[in-house]
C-alpha positions in Angstrom: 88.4 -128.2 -0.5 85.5 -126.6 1.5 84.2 -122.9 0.4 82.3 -120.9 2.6 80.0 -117.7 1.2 78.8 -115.8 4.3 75.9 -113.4 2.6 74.8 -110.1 4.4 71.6 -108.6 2.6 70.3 -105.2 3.7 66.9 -104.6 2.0 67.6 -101.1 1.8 71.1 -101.3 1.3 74.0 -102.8 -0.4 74.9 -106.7 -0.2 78.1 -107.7 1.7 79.7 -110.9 0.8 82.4 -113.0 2.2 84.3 -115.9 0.3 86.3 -118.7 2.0 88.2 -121.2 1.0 89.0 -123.9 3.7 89.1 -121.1 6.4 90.9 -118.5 4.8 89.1 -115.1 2.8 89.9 -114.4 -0.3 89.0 -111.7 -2.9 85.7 -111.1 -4.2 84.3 -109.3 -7.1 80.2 -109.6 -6.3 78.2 -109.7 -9.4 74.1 -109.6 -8.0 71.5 -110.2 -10.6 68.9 -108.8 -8.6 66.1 -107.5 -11.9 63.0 -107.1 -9.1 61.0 -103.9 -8.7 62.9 -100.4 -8.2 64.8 -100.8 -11.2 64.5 -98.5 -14.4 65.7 -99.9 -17.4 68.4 -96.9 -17.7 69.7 -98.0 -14.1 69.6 -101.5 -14.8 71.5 -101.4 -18.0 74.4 -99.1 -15.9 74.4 -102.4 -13.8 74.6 -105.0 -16.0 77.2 -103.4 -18.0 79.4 -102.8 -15.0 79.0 -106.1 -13.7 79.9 -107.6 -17.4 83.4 -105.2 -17.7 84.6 -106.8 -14.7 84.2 -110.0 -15.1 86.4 -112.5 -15.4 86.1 -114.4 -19.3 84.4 -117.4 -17.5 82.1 -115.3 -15.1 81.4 -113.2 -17.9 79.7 -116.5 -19.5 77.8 -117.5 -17.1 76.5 -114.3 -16.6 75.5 -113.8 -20.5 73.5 -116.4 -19.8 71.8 -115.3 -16.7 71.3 -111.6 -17.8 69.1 -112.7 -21.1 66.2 -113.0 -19.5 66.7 -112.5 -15.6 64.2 -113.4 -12.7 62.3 -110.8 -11.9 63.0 -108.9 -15.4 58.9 -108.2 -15.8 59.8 -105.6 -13.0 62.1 -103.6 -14.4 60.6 -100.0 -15.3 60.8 -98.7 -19.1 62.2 -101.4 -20.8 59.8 -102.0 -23.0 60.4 -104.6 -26.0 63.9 -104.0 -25.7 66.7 -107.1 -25.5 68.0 -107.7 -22.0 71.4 -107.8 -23.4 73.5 -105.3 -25.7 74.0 -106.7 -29.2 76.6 -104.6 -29.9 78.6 -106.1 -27.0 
């Protein structure tokens, strides 16, 4: 099996992403952990709790793990102290 990710990233813009799987498309639910500068803490915790609700239980994993602590955290505007993830979720 051969998968194919063709990534289009506009600086200024959103991210479009195309999945294949030996030639042929299939649907994609894009989950960017993307913590650099630009992001407030209120904004980025609207993101991260969108991209957690719909993921799938295995996605949703993976990106626990990724989301405690992401690259580029130190960035993000008014977080202070606070934990990168929701304990009440």
């Amino acid at each position: 099996m051969t998968v194919e990710a063709v990534i289009v990233r506009d600086p200024d813009g959103p991210t479009s992403l195309w999945v294949l799987i030996d030639g042929e498309p299939v649907e994609v639910v894009e989950s960017c952990v993307d913590a650099g500068a630009g992001w407030d803490w209120e904004d980025w915790t609207e993101h991260r709790d969108l991209i957690l609700g719909r993921a799938s239980p295995a996605a949703r994993e993976l990106l626990l793990g990724v989301l405690d602590g992401p690259p580029g955290g130190q960035y993000v505007e008014g977080r202070e102290d606070r934990p990168w993830l929701d304990p009440a979720a």
